[in-house]
C-alpha positions in Angstrom: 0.0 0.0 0.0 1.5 3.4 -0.9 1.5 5.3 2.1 1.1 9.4 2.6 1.4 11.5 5.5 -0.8 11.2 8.7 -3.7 13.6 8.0 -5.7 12.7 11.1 -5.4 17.0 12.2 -6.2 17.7 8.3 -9.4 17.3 6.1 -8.6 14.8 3.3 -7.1 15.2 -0.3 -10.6 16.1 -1.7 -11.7 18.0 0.9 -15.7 18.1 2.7 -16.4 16.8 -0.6 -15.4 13.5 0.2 -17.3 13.1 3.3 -20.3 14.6 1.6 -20.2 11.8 -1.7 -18.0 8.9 -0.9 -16.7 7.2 -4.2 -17.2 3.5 -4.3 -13.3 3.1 -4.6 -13.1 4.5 -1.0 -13.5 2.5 1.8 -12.7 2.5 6.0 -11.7 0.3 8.2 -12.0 0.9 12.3 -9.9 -1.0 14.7 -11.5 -0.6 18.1 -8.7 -1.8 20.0 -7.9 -2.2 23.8 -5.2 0.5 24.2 -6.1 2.6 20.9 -9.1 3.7 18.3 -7.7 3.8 14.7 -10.1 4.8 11.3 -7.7 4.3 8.1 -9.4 5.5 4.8 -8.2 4.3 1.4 -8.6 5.2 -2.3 -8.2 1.9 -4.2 -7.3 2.5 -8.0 -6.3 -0.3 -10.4 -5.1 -2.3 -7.3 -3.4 0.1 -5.9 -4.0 1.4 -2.5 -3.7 4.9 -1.1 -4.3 6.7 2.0 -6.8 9.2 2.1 -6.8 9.8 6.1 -5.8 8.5 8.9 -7.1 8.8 12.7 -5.3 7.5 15.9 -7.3 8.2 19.2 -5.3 6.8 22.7 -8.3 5.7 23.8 -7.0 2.9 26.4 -10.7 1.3 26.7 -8.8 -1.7 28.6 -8.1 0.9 31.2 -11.9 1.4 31.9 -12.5 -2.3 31.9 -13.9 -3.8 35.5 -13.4 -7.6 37.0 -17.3 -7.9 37.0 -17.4 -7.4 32.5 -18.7 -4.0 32.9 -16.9 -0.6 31.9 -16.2 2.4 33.6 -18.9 5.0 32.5 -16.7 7.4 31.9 -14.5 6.0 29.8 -17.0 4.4 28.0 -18.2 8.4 27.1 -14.4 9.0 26.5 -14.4 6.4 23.9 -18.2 7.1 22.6 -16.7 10.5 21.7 -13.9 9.1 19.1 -16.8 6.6 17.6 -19.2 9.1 17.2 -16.1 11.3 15.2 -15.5 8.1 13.1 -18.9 7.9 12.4 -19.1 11.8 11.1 -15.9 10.9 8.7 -17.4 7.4 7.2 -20.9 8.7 6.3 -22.3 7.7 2.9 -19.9 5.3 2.6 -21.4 1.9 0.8 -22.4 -0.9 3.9 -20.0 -2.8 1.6 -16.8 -0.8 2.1 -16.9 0.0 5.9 -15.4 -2.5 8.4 -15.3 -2.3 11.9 -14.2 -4.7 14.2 -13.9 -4.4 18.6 -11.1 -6.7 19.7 -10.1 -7.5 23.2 -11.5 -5.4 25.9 -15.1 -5.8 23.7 -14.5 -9.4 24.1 -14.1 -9.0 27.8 -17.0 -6.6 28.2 -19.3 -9.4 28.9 -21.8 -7.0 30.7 -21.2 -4.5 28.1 -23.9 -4.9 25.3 -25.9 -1.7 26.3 -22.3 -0.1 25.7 -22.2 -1.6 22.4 -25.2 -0.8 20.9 -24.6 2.7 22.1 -20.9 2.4 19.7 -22.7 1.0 17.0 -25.3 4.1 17.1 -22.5 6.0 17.5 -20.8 4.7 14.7 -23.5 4.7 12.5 -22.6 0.8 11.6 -22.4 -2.6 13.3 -19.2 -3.3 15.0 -17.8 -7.2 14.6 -16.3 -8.1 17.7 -13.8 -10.7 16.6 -12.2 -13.5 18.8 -8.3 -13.7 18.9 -8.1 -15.8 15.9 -9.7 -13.9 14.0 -7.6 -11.0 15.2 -4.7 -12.6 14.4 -6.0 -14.4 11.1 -6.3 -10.4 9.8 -3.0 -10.0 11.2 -1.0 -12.4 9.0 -3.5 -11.5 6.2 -2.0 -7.8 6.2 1.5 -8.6 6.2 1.8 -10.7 4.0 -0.3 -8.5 1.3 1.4 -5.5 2.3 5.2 -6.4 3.1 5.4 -9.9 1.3 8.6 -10.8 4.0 11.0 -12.8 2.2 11.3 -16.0 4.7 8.3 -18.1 4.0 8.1 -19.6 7.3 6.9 -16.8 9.5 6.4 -16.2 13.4 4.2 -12.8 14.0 3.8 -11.7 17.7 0.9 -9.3 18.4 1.0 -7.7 21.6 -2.0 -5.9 22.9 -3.8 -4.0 25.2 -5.9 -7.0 26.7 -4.6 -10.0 24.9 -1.6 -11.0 22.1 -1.7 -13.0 19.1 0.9 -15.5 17.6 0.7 -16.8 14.2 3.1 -18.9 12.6 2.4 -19.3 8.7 4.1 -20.7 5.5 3.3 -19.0 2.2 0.2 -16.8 2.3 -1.7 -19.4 5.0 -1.4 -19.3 8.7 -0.7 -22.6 9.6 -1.6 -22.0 13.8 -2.6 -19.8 15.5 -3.0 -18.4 19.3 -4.3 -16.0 21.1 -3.3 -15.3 24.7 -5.3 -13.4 27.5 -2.2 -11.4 28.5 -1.9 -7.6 27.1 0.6 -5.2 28.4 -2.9 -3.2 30.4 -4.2 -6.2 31.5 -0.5 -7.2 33.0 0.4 -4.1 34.4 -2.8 -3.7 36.1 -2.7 -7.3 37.5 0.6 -7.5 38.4 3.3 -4.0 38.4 0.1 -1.3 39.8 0.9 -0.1 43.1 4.1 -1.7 43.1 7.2 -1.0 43.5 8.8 -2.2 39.5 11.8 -4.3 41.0 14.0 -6.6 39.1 12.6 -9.7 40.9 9.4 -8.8 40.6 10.0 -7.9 36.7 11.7 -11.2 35.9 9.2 -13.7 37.8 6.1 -11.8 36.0 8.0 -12.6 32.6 9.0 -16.4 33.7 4.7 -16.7 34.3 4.0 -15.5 31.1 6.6 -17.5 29.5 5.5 -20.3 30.8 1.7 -20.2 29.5 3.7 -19.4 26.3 5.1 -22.7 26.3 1.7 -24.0 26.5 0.5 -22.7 23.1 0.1 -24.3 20.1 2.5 -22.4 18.1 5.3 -23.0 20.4 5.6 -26.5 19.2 6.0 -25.4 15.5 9.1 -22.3 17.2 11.7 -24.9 15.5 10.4 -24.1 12.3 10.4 -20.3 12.1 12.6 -18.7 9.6 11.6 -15.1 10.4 9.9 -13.4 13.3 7.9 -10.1 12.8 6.6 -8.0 15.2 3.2 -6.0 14.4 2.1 -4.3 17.0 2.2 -0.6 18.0 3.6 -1.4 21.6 6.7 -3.4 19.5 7.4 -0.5 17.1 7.5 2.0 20.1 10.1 -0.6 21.6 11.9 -0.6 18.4 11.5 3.3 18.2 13.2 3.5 21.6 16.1 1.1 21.2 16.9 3.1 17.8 16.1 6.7 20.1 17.9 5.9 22.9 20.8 4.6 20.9 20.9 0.9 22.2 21.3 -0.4 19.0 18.7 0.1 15.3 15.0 -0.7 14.9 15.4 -4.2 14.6 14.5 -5.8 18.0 17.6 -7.8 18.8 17.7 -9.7 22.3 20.9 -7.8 23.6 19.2 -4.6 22.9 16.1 -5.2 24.4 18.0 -6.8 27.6 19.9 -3.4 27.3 16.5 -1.3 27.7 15.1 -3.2 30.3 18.3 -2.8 31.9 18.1 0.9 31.9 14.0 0.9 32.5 13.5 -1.7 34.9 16.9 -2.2 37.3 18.2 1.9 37.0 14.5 3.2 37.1 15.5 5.5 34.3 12.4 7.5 33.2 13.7 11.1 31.7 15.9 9.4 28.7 12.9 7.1 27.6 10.1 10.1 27.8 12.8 12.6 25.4 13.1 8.8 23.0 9.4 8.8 22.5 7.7 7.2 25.3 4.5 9.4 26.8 4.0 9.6 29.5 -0.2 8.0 29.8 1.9 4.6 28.7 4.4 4.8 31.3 2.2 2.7 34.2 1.6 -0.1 30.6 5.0 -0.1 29.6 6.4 -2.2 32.2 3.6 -5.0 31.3 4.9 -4.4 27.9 8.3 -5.4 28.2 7.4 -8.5 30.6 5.3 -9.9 27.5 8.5 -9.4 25.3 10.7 -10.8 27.7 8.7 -13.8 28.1 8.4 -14.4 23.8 12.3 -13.8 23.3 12.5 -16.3 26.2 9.5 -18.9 25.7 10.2 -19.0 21.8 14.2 -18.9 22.0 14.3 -15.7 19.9 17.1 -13.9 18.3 15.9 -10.7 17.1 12.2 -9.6 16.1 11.7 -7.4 13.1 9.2 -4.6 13.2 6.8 -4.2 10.5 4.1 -1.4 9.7 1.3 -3.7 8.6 -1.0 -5.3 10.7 -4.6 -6.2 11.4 -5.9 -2.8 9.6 -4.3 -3.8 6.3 -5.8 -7.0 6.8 -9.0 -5.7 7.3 -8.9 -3.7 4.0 -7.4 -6.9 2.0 -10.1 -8.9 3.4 -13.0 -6.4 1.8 -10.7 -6.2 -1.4 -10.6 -10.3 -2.3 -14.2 -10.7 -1.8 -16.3 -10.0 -5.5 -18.1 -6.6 -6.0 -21.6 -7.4 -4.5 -20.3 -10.7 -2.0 -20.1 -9.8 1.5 -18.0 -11.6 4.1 -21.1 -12.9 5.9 -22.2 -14.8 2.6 -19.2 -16.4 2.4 -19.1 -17.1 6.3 -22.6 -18.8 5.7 -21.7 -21.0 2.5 -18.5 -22.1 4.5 -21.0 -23.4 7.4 -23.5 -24.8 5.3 -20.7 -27.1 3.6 -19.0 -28.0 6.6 -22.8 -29.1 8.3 -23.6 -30.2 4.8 -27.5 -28.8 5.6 -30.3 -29.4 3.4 -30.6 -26.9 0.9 -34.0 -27.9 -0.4 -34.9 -27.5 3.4 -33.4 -24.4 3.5 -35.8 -22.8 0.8 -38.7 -24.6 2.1 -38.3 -22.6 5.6 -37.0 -19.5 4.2 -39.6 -19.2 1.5 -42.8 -19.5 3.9 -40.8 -17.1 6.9 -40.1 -14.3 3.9 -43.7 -14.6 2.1 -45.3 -14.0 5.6 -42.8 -11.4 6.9 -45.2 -8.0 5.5 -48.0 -9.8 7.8 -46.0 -9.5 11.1 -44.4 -6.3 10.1 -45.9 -4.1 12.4 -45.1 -5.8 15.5 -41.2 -6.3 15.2 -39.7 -3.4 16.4 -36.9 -3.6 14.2 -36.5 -2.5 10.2 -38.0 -4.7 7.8 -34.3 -5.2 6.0 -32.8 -6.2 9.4 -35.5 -8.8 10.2 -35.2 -10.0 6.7 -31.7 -11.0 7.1 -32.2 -12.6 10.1 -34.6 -15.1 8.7 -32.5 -15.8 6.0 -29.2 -16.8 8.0 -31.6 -18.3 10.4 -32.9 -20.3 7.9 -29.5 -21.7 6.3 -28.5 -22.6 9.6 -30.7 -23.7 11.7 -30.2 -27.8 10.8 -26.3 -27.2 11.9 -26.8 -29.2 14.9 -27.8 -32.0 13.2 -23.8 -32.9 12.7 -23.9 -33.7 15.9 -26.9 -35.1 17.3 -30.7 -35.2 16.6 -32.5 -34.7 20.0 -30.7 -31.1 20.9 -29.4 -30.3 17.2 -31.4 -26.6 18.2 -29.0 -26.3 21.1 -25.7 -27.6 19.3 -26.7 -25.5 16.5 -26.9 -22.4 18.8 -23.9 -22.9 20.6 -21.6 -23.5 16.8 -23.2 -20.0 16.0 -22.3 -18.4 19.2 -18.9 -19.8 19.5 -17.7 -20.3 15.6 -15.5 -17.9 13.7 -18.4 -16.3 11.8 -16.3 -13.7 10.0 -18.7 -10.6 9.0 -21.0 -10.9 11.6 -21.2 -9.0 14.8 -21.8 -9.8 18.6 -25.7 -9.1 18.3 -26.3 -10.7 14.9 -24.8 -13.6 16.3 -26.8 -13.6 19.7 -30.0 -13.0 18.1 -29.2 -15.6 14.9 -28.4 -18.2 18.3 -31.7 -16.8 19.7 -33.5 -17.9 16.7 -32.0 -21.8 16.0 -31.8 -22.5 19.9 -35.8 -21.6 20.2 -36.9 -23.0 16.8 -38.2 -26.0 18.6 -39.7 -27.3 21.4 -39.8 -25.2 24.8 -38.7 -21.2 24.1 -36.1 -20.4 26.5 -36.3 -16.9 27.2 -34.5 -17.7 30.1 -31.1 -18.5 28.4 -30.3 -15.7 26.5 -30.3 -11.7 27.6 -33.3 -9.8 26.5 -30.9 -7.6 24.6 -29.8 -10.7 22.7 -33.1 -11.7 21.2 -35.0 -11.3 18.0 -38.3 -10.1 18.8 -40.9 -12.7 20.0 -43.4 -12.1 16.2 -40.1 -12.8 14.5 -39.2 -16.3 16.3 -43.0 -17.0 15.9 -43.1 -17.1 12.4 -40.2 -18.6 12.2 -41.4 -21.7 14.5 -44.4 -21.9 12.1 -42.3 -22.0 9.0 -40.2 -25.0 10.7 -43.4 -26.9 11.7 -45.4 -27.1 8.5 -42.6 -28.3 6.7 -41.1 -30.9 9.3 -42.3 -33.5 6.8 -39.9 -32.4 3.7 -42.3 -32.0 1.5 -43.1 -29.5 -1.6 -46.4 -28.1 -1.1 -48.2 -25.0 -0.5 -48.6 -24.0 2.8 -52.3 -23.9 4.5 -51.9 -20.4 6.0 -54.3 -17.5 4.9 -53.0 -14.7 7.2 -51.1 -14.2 10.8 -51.3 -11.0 12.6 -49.5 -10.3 16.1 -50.7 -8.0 18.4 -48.4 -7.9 21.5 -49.9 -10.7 23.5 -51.5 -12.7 21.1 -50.2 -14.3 17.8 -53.0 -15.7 15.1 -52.8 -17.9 12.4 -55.9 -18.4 10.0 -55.4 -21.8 8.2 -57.3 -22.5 4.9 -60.8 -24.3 6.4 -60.8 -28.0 6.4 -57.4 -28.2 6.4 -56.7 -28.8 10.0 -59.0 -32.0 10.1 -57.0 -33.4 7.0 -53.7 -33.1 8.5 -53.7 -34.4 12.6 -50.2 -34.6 13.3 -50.3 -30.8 12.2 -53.2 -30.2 14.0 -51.7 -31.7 16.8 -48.0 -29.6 16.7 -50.1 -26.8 16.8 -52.0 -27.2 19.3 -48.7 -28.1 21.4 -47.7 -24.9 19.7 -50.3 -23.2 21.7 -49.1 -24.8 24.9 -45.1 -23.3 24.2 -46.6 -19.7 23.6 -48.6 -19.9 26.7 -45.6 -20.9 28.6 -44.0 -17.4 27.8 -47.0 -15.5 28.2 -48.4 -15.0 24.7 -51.9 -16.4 23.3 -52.0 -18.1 20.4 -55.3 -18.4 18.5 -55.9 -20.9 15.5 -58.5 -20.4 13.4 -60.0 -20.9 9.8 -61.5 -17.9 9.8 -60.4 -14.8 8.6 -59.5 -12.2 11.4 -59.6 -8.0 11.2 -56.6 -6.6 9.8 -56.7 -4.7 13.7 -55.1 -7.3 14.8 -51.8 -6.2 13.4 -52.2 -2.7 14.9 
């Protein structure tokens, strides 16, 4: 990628113009990350890419993070204020060339999802909240497009704010890849706040963390690694400093680094390192920083570490880039899943077809855009046999659980929940009770997608007996053609336990063959 100044102070190449009409050669990324916020925004022209602005905010949302998965209200405003900026600079941009993606501290927010809804408003888009594989599957994906390293068997080490990422990979695949709880905030707060930083402490925090190293997948392939890059901003500040302070160049070798923790950790040294380039807001992280590094160079048996400038924003970009014009990454997430479960395709339609030709009848009582609810019935609908891979009696519950806990790239925290919400509560008893009420679709959605699951339980092409449904908040009604009913028991019957699930929740549900009063839906 060709790169240009940072003009995160400056309006862009082109002016208010380009906020007011994005082109559709423009497109954003957003890295919400645990120590810092980050919108790039590129021009892409004949494959080449350019920077049209670039925004850093030291957010530190790690910093604001509690034991208990909340986050401190005011930094959650602090970090509010940046997303709400992001959101000014991105608007009119095609859905198809924004990314946005919360990493570690979102994953930790467990108790969060008011917070995150408020981002997303904020931001004006939905936010993916990727695990640590993903994180560090975008990782190798942007260095490798950007820098193309010679060696082709590669260690990257990621160190963040809440967690770090390891990726060892030959040719343009990662071959493993891990992702450890342990981020230079999360450390220092743990371990170096409200201590005195002593050498002993220093060098038993970095034998702990070496240690879990040595548990890690890619520490079993460290015999194999021709090159080791590091990606991170917390490694090209180390690399800054050695170079600053002049320990030795930007490459990361292990006498330098032992050097600078030398001078930072056993002298207390403090003046030198703020003139080289550390602020001072990172000096109460910097400690945890260095006790991660000292733990890689000593868990992995490392020489030297070279810096690079790419990273999981690149990757972000390159990921948009190799999908088609008009394919999103959540189509591809959702063929990827329906191979691997091998579902029923002819199923799929069957279920999809009867929820989408009845959605304008329940319309009124969702609570959410049409558009929205739409694509929830779809990806419900490819998915919701998943479980069957695994076992018949509880495939609802497998199925939920894959969705909640698979790498479905595209998606966000809340289309997941509610997409579990649907498949876990397709069948049998509706468990309200197992899932947050932020987390679910609305109750008129997951009732016509029930129905659409029970009159085609049997596999079989034909047109469905329904005239009309109408909600109307406590009571759900389906009009079946007359006659029907008496024809058909065993439907007759799963509706009529139907009724018994519904009443379970607190919602009536009336069957009847005749037609009812388009009130209903009011």
């Amino acid at each position: 990628m060709r790169r240009g100044p940072d003009t995160s102070a400056e309006p862009s190449a082109d002016g208010a113009r380009a906020n007011d009409r994005p082109r559709r050669d423009e497109y954003a990324v957003i890295d919400l990350g645990s120590n810092s916020f980050h919108l790039h925004v590129v021009r892409v022209l004949d494959g080449e890419s350019r920077y049209l602005d670039r925004y850093r905010d030291a957010v530190r949302l790690a910093d604001g993070l509690r034991a208990d998965g909340t986050i401190d209200p005011a930094k959650q405003e602090q970090a509010l204020a940046v997303i709400r900026r992001y959101g000014e600079r991105i608007a009119g941009f095609p859905a198809e060339n924004v990314r946005a993606i919360g990493t570690s501290a979102f994953r930790h927010a467990r108790k969060a999802t008011a917070f995150v809804r408020r981002a997303e408003h904020a931001l004006g888009r939905p936010i993916d909240i990727i695990s640590g594989r993903e994180e560090a599957r975008l990782i190798y994906l942007g260095i490798i497009t950007e820098e193309q390293p010679k060696a082709n068997r590669r260690f990257i080490v990621d160190i963040g704010g809440g967690s770090s990422e390891f990726i060892y990979g030959e040719g343009r695949k990662p071959v493993c890849i891990d992702s450890v709880n342990i981020g230079n905030i999360s450390l220092s707060r743990s371990v170096f706040d409200g201590r005195a930083l002593t050498d002993e402490l220093f060098r038993s925090t970095a034998s702990d963390v070496s240690e879990t190293l040595r548990g890690t997948d890619v520490y079993r392939r460290r015999g194999s690694f021709q090159i080791t890059l590091g990606a991170s901003g917390t490694l090209r500040l180390i690399a800054e400093l050695i170079s600053n302070l002049g320990i030795g160049s930007e490459l990361i070798t292990r006498e330098a680094f032992d050097q600078l923790c030398e001078r930072f950790v056993v002298r207390g040294e403090r003046k030198p390192f703020l003139k080289a380039g550390l602020l001072e807001q990172r000096l109460r992280t910097f400690p945890g920083a260095l006790a991660i590094l000292a733990a890689i160079f000593d868990a992995f048996s490392l020489k030297q570490i070279e810096v690079t400038r790419a990273g999981v924003r690149q990757g972000l970009l390159h990921d948009m880039l190799l999908l088609p014009r008009g394919e999103d990454r959540k189509q591809v997430t959702l063929a990827s899943l329906m191979e691997r479960h091998r579902v029923d395709r002819a199923q799929v339609k069957r279920v999809r077809s009867f929820a989408l030709s009845h959605l304008d009848d329940i319309r009124s009582g969702l609570g959410m855009p049409r558009r929205e609810a739409e694509r929830l019935l779809r990806w419900a609908a490819a998915l919701h046999e998943i479980g069957l891979t695994i076992n018949y009696s509880g495939y609802h519950k497998h199925g939920a659980y894959i969705v909640r806990n698979s790498e479905m790239a595209g998606f966000t925290r809340l289309e997941r929940a509610r997409l579990a919400f649907l498949i876990l509560n397709h069948r049998k008893r509706i468990k309200l009770e197992k899932t947050d009420a932020n987390d679910r679709a609305p109750l008129p959605l997951l009732f016509l997608f029930r129905l659409a699951w029970l009159l085609h339980r049997t596999r079989i092409d034909r047109d469905p007996p329904v005239r009309e449904l109408a909600v109307n908040r406590d009571t759900f009604t389906v009009v079946i053609e007359p006659g029907w009913l008496a024809h058909h028991p065993l439907v007759a019957r799963q509706l009529e336990r139907e009724r018994e699930r519904w009443r379970e929740v607190g919602v009536e549900l009336a069957i009847s063959e005749h037609a009812v009063t388009r009130a209903l839906s009011n």
